[in-house]
C-alpha positions in Angstrom: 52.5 21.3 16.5 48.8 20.9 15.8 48.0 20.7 19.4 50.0 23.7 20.2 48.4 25.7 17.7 44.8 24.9 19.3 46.3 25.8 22.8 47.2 29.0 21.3 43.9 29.9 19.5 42.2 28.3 21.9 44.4 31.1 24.9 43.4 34.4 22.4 39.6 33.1 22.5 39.6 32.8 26.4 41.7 36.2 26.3 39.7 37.8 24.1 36.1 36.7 26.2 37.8 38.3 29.7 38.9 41.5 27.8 35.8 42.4 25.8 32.3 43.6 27.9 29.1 43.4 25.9 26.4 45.9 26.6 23.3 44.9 28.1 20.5 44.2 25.5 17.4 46.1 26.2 14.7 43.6 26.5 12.0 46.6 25.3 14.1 46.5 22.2 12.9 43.4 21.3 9.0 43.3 19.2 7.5 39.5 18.7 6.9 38.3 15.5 3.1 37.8 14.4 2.2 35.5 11.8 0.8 37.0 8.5 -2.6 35.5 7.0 -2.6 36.1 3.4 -5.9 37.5 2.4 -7.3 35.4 -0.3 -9.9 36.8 -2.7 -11.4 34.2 -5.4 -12.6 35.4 -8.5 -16.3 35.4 -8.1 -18.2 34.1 -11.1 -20.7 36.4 -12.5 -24.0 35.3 -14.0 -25.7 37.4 -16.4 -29.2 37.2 -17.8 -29.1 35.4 -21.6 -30.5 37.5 -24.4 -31.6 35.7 -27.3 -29.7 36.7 -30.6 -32.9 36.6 -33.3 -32.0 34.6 -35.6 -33.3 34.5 -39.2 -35.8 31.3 -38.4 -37.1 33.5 -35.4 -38.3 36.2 -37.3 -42.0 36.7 -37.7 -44.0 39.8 -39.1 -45.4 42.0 -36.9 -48.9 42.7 -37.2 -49.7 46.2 -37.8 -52.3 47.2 -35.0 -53.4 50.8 -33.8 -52.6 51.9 -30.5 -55.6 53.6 -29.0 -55.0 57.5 -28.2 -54.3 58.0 -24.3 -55.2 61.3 -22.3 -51.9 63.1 -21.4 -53.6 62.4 -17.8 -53.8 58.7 -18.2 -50.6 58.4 -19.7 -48.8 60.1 -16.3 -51.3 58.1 -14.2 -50.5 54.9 -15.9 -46.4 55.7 -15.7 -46.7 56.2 -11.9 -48.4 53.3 -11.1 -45.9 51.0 -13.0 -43.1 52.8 -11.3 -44.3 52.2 -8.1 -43.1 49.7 -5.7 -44.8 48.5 -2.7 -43.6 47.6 0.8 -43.2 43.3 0.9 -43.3 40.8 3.6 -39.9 39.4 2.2 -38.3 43.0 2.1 -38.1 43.0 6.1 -35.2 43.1 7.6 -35.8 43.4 11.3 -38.2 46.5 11.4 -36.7 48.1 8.3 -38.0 47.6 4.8 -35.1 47.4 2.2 -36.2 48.2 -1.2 -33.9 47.1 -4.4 -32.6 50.5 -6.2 -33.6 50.9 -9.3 -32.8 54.6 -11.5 -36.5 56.2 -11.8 -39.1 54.0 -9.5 -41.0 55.5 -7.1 -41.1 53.8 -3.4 -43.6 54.3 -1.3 -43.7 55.2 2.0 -46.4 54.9 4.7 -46.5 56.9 7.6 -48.7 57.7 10.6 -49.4 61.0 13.0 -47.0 61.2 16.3 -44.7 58.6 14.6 -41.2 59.3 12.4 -40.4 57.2 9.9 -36.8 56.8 9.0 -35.4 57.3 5.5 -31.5 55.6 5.7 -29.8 56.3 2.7 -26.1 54.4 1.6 -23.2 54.4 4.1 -20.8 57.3 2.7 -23.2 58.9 1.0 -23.6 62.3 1.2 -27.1 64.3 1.0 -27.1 67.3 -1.0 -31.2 68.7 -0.6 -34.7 67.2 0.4 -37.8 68.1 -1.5 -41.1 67.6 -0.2 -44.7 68.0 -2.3 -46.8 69.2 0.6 -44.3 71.0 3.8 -46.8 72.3 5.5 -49.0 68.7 6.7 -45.5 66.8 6.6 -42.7 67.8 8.5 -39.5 66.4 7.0 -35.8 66.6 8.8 -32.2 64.7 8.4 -29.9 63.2 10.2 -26.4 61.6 10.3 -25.3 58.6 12.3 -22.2 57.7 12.8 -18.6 59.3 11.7 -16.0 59.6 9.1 -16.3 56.6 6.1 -19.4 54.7 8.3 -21.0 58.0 8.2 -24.6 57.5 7.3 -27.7 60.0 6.8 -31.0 59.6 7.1 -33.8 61.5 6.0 -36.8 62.1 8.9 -40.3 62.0 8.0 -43.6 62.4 9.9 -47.3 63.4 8.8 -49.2 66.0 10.8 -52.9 63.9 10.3 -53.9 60.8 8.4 -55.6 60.4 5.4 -52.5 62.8 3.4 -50.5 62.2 0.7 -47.2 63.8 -0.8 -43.9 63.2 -2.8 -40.3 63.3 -1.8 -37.2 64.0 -3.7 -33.8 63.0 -2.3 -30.5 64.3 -4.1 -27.2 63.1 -3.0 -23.7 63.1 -4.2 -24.6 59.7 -5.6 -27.7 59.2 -7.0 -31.7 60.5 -6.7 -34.6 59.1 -4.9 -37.8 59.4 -5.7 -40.5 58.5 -2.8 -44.5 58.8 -2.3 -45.6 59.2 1.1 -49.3 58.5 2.4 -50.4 58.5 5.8 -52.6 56.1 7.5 -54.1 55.5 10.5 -53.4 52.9 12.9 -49.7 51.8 11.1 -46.3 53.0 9.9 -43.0 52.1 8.6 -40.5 52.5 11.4 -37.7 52.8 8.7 -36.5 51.7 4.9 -33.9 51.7 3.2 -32.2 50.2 -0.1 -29.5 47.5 -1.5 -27.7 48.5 -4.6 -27.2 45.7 -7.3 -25.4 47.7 -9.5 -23.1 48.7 -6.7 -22.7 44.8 -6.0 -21.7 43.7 -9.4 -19.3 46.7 -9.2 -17.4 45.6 -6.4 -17.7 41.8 -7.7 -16.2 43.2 -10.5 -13.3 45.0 -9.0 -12.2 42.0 -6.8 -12.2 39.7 -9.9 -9.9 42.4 -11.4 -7.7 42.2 -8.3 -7.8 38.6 -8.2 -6.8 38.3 -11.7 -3.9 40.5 -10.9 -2.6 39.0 -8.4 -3.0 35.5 -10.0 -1.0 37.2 -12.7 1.8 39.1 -10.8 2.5 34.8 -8.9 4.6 32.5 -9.7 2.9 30.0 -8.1 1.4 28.6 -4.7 2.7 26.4 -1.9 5.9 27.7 -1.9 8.0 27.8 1.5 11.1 29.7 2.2 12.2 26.6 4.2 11.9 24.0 1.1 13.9 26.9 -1.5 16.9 25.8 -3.5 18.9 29.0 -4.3 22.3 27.3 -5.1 22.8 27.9 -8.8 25.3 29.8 -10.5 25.5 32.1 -13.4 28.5 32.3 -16.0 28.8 33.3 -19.5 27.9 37.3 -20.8 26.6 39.3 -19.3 23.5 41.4 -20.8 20.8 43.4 -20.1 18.2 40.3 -19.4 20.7 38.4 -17.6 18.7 36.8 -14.6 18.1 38.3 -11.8 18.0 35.0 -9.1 17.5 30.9 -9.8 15.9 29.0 -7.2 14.1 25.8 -7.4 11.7 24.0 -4.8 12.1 20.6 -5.2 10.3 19.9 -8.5 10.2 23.3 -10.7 13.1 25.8 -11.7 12.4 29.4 -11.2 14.3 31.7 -13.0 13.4 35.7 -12.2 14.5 37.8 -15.2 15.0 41.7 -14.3 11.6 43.6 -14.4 11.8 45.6 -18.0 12.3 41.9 -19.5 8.7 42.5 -21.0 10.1 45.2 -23.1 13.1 43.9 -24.6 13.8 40.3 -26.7 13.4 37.1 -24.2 15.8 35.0 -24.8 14.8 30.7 -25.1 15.8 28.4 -22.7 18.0 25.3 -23.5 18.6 22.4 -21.1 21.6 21.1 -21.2 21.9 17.1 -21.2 24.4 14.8 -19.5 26.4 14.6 -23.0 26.6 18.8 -22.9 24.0 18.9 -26.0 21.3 21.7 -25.9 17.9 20.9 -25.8 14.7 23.3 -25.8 12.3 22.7 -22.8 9.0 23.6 -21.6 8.7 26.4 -19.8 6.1 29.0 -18.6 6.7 32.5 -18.2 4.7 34.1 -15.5 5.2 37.9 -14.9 9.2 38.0 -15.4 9.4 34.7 -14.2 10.6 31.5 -16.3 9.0 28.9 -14.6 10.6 24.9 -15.5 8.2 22.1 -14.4 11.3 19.8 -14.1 14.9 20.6 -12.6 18.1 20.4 -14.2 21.8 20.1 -13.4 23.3 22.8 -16.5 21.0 25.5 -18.8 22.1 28.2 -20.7 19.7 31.0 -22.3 20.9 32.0 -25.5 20.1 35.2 -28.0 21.0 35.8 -31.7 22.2 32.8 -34.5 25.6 33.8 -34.9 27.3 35.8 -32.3 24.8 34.7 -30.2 24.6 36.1 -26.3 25.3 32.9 -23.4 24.1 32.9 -19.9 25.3 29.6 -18.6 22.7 28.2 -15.2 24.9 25.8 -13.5 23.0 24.1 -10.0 25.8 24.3 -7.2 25.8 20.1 -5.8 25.8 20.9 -2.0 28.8 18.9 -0.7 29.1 17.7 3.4 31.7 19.9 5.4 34.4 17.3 5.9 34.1 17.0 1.8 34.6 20.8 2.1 37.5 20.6 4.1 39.5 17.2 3.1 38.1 17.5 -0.8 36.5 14.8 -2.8 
């Protein structure tokens, strides 16, 4: 009987294949898979400069002492020379001279007849006007290079005769640059430009943000699809925090609550032992995660003292297929 049975199913199979025509598969239909590289951005580690608290040992008296009177004149000549920063050996890149940005310092500039020196200001940053002391010896244009977010503009300068000086305002949608220009004879600056600390520590800033965020919004690293446990079952009531999904990996017990689980009461988790007694264990929650640094054959999370609200976690034991089909 059993063999005539497999003749039979064995006759509808064969039956079935000569009846039924597949369509051709389009081979255009099918698109490789590419790997995915995870971006990783560590938290950089920022280093500020120490300011010492002054402490009630560290005070001392200060000594009562007459500034002498300064000329209004002196005073403005004294300001611009402190504000002024000169071109430096170590400030070379190439043939441009990169200055550090600072709010309210004056840069100079040196220039020479039949030469233009270029004035490159931030990538993305948009001039708004050009101001120049002296427009009739100095002949001042701008620029843009490149397009759309690498966009960049620069700011043309070039002296009519040596032995001149002016000043130069630049206003863009970011910020304001202030500039003194001399000419000489005999050498220029080809080009210079800045570096923006501020806009540095910004950006370190926003990536430690993002990396904090991310670190928060893991459950953890090293995990493989391949090495997953996802055979657990859930019994008992059924309430609004009941979980989502139980997996394991080997060593730790996930357990993904449903999203709004932040807002509402979390319930503990008990382990349950081989004797069916309840146990509290140690777990981490990361995000709506419950995260169990151990596994476990039976857990239940409980809510309330008297009537309390169950959710029974039961791990499914994987059995072989002949134990599927013959039992035991």
């Amino acid at each position: 009987m059993f063999r005539f049975i497999l003749a039979t199913s064995a006759l509808a199979l064969t039956t079935a294949c000569a009846t039924t025509e597949l369509e051709p598969i389009d081979s255009g239909a099918f698109v490789a898979a590419m790997p995915l590289e995870n971006e990783t951005e560590y938290p950089a580690r920022i280093i500020e400069t120490a300011v010492p608290l002054p402490l009630p040992g560290q005070m001392k008296a200060i000594e009562t002492v007459s500034s002498p009177r300064v000329s209004p004149r002196q005073a403005i000549e004294e300001g611009r020379t402190s504000a002024l920063i000169e071109p430096s050996v170590d400030g070379y890149v190439n043939a441009i001279q990169v200055y550090p940005y600072t709010e309210g310092a004056l840069y100079r500039l040196y220039a020479s007849p039949g030469q233009v020196s270029d004035v490159a200001l931030q990538p993305g940053e948009e001039l708004v006007s050009v101001s120049a002391g002296d427009t009739v010896r100095w002949v001042v244009g701008d620029t843009v290079s490149g397009s759309g977010n690498t966009a960049r503009a620069h700011v043309l300068v070039k002296p009519i005769s040596s032995g001149i000086r002016t000043n130069l305002m630049i206003a863009t949608d970011r910020r304001t640059y202030h500039l003194e220009l001399e000419s000489v004879e005999g050498g220029y600056m080809a080009a210079l430009s800045w570096r923006y600390p501020a806009d540095e520590l910004a950006g370190l800033t926003a990536r430690n943000e993002r990396a904090v965020a991310r670190e928060a919004g893991s459950i953890g690293s090293g995990l493989t699809l391949e090495g997953l446990n996802f055979d657990y079952r859930m019994s008992g009531d059924s309430p609004a925090w009941k979980p989502v999904r139980v997996f394991d990996d080997g060593r730790q017990v996930f357990i993904q609550m449903p999203d709004n689980i932040m807002a509402t009461d979390m319930p503990p988790l008990f382990v349950l032992g081989e004797d069916g007694d309840a146990e509290l264990v140690n777990y981490r929650v990361r995000s709506n995660y419950y995260v169990v640094d151990r596994l476990f054959r039976a857990a239940e999370l409980r809510l309330g003292e008297r009537n309390q609200t169950v959710v029974r976690i039961s791990r499914h034991e994987r059995r072989s297929p002949l134990a599927a089909i013959f039992g035991g």
